[in-house]
C-alpha positions in Angstrom: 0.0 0.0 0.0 1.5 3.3 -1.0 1.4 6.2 1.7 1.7 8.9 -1.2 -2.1 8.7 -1.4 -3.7 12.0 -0.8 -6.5 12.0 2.4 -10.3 11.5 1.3 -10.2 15.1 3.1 -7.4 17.4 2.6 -8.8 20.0 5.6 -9.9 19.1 8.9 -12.4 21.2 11.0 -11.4 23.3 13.7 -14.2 24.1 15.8 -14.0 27.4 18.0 -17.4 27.3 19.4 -19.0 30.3 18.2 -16.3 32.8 21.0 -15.3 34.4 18.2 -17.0 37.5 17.1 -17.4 38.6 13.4 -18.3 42.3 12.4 -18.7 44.3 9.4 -16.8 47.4 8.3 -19.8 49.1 9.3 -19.5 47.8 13.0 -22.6 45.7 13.1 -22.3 42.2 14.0 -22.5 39.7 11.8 -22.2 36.8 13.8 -19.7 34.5 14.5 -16.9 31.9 13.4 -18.0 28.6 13.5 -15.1 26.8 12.7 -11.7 27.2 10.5 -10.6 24.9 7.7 -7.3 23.8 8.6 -4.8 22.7 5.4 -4.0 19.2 7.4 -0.5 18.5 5.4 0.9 22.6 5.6 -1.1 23.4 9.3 -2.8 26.7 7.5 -6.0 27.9 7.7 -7.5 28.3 4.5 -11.3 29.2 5.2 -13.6 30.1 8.1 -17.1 28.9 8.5 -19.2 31.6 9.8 -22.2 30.8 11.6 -25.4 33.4 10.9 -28.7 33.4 12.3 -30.9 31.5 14.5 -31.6 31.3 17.8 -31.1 29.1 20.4 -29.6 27.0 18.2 -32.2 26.9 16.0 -32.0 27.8 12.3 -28.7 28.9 12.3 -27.1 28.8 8.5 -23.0 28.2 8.3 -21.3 30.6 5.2 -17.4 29.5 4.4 -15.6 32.3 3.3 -11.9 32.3 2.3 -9.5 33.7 5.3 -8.0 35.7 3.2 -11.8 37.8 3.2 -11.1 38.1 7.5 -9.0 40.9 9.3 -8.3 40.2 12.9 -8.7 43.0 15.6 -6.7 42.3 18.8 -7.9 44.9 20.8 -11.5 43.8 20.5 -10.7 40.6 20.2 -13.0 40.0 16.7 -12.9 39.5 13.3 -13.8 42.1 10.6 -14.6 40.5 7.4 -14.3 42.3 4.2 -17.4 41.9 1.7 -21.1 43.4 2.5 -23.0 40.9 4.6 -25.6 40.9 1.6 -23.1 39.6 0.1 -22.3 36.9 2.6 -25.8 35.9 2.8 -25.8 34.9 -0.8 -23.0 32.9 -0.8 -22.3 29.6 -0.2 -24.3 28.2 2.6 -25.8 25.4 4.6 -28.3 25.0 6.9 -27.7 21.3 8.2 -25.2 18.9 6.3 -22.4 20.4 5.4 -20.8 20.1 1.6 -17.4 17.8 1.1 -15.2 20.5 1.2 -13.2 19.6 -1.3 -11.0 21.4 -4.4 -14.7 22.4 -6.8 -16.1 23.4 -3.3 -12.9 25.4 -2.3 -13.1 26.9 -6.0 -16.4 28.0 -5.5 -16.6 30.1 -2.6 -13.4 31.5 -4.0 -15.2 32.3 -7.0 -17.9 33.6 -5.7 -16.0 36.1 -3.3 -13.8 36.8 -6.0 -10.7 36.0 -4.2 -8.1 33.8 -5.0 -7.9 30.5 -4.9 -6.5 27.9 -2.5 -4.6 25.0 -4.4 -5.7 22.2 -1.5 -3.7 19.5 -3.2 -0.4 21.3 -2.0 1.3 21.1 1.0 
């Protein structure tokens, strides 16, 4: 058996249980990170999965956007993400079984964000 075969998936999922704060440029919240994507051979983060809406748990929807779209802001301790939450809410999304996230799924929020893309095959 040959250990040159690539992972069924090339990111794992880092969950930060919603602490994690995510604002517009505006100042209004937008919610909050769900999890990262985490590159498992090079140990970067190549997405966050937001998490929008709901309450108490209830009809919340999860957006991925590339990391590249979030600024960090120390002193509040939050993130500040880049595109108009219209935006965001048309995006990529799921309500309750998330997508393989896989190279056409990475390619696509990329695309749709217009930023660029994330070669997942490298390490």
């Amino acid at each position: 058996m040959s250990t040159d075969q690539a992972p069924t998936q090339i990111l794992a999922q880092s969950n930060v249980a919603h602490t994690v704060k995510v604002e517009s440029r505006d100042g209004d919240i937008v919610g909050s990170v769900y999890s990262f994507m985490v590159h498992k051979r090079s140990g970067r983060v190549t997405h966050a999965v937001l998490s929008l809406g709901g309450f108490l748990g209830m009809g919340k929807s999860f957006y991925p956007v590339p990391f590249s779209l979030l600024q960090f802001d120390p002193v509040r301790d939050l993130y500040v993400i880049t595109v108009d939450r219209r935006l965001l809410e048309g995006g990529p999304s799921w309500s309750n079984n998330a997508p393989v996230f896989d190279q056409a799924y990475a390619d696509r929020v990329a695309s749709y964000y217009g930023a660029a893309g994330e070669d997942l095959t490298a390490g």
